[in-house]
C-alpha positions in Angstrom: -17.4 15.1 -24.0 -14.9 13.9 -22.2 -15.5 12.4 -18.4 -13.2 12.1 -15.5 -12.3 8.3 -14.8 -9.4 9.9 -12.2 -7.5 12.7 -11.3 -5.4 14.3 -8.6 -4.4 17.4 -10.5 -5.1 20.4 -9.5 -8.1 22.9 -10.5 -7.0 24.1 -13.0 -4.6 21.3 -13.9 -1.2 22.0 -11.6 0.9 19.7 -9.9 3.7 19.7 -6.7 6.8 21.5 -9.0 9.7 20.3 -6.8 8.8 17.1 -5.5 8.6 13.9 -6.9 9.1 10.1 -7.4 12.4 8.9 -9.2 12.5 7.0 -12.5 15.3 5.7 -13.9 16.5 4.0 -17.1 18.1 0.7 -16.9 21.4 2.7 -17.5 20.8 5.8 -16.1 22.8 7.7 -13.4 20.2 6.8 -10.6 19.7 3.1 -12.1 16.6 1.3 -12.8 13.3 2.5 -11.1 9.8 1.9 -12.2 6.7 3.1 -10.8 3.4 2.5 -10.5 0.4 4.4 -8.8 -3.0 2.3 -8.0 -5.9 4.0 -8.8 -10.2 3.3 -9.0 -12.3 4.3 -12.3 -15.0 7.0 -11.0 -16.8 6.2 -14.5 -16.8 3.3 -17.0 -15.9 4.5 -20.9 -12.9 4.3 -23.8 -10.0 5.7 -22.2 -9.8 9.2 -24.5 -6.6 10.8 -22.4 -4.0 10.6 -20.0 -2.0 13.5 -18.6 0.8 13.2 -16.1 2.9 15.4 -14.3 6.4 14.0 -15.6 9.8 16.3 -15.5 13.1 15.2 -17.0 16.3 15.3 -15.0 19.3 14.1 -17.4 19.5 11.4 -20.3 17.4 10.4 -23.0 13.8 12.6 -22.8 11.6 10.0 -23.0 9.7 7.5 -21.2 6.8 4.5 -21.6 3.4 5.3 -19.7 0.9 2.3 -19.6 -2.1 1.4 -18.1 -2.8 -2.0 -16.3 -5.5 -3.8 -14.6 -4.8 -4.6 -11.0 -4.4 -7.6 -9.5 -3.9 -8.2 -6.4 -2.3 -4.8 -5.8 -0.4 -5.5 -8.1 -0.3 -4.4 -12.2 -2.4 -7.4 -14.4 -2.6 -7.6 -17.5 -1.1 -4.5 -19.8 -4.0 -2.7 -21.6 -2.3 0.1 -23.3 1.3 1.5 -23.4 2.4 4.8 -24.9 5.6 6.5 -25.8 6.2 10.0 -24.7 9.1 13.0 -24.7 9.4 16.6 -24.6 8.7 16.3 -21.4 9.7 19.8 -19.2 12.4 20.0 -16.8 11.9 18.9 -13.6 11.5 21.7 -11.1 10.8 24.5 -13.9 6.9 24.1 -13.7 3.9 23.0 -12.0 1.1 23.3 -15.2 3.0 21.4 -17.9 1.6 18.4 -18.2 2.8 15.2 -20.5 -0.3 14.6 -23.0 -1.4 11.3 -24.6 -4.4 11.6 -26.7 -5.8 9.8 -29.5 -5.9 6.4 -27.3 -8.2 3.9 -28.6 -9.3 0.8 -27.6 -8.5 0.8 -24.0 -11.9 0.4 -21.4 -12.1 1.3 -17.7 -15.2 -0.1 -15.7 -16.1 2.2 -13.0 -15.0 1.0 -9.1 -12.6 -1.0 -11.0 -8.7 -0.3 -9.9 -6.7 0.1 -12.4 -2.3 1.1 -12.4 -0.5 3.9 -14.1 3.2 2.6 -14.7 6.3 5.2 -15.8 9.2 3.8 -16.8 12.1 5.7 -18.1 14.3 5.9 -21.2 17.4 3.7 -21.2 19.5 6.2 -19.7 17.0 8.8 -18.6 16.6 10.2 -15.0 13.0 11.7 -14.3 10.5 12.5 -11.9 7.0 12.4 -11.8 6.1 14.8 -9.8 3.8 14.5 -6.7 -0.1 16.1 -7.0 -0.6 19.0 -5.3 -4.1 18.2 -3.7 -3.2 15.8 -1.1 -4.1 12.6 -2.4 -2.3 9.6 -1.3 -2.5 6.0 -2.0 -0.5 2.7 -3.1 2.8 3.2 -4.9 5.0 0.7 -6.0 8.3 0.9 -7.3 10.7 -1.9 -9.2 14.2 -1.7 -9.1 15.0 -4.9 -10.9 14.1 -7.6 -8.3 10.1 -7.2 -8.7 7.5 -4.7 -7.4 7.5 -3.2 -3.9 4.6 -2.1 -2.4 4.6 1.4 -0.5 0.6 1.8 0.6 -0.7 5.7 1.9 2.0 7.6 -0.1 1.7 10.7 -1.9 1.3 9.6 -5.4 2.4 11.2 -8.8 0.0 13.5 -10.8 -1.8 12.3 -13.3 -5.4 12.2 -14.8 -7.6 9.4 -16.9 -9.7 10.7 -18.9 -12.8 8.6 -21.2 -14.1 10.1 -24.5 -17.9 9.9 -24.2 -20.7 11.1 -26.8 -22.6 13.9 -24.4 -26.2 12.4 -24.4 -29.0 14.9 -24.8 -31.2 16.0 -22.4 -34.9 14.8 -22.9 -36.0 18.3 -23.9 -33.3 18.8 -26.4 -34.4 15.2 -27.9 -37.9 17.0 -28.0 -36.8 20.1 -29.7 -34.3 18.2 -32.3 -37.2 15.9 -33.0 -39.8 18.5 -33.8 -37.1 20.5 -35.7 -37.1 17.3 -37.9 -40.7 16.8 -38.7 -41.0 20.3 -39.4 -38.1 20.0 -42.1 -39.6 16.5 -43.3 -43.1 19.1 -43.7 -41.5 21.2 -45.9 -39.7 18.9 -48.1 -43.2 17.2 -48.6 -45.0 20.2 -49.5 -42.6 21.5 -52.0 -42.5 18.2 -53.7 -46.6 18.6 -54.1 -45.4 21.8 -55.9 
């Protein structure tokens, strides 16, 4: 069962369709922009999922998404990085999200901030697009020279989601225990057959 280590999408899952944060390839029309969106861990777990409202403009579909510790305000040390496409075109939708699954390895500790970082195909313009619920919060963009920091912005959509084993209720332990001595009865007494 999968908990909630962040999200700004909306319920269900939707995102702002027409507005969002450039990215940009190294050799892309708009020119290099990277961008990152500071965020705290609700819950501590193995990072299952990430989904993120990302559209495609022009270029190459495809970008990097990673996840960082945060230093500083600023992104740490790398802990996972992840190669996406297929992304939808920007402006076309507001429920498509872009999908990693099958992460493993990669730990968030709850009240710990942590940064989501987008960077585009070489010569790929996209967008990831802002949430829809209002939330705001530290953005930083890189153009080249270095990070710089844009605090109380409307950030880009995106969830963080950990992969968890859904621990049973006390009663349920009660009721899959007795379910288990009862079997362990019967096998006994048919092996006295």
């Amino acid at each position: 069962m999968a908990d909630v280590a962040y999200s700004n999408l909306g319920n269900p899952p939707s995102y702002n369709c027409c507005s969002g944060w450039t990215v940009g390839g190294v050799n892309s029309i708009v020119g290099l922009v990277r961008n990152a969106e500071q965020f705290t861990s609700a819950v501590s777990g193995e990072v299952s999922q990430i989904d993120v409202g990302l559209g495609w403009v022009v270029g190459t579909d495809a970008a990097t998404i990673s996840l960082w510790t945060s230093v500083n305000d600023l992104p740490g040390m790398e802990l996972g990085s992840w190669g996406v496409s297929n992304m939808p075109v920007f402006g076309s939708t507001s429920t498509i999200l872009t999908t990693i699954t099958g992460i493993s390895g990669v730990h968030v500790d709850a009240n710990s901030q942590y940064f989501l970082v987008i960077e585009a195909a070489d010569d790929a313009w996209e967008a990831w697009n802002w949430n829809d619920t209002g939330a705001t919060g530290l953005l930083l963009q890189d153009s080249g020279n270095g990070w710089v920091q844009f605090p109380d912005n409307t950030v880009g959509a995106f969830d963080v989601l950990t992969g968890g084993v859904a621990v049973p209720e006390p009663g349920t332990l009660v009721m899959l225990g007795s379910g288990v001595l009862a079997a362990a009865g019967a096998f006994r007494r048919k092996l006295n057959l």
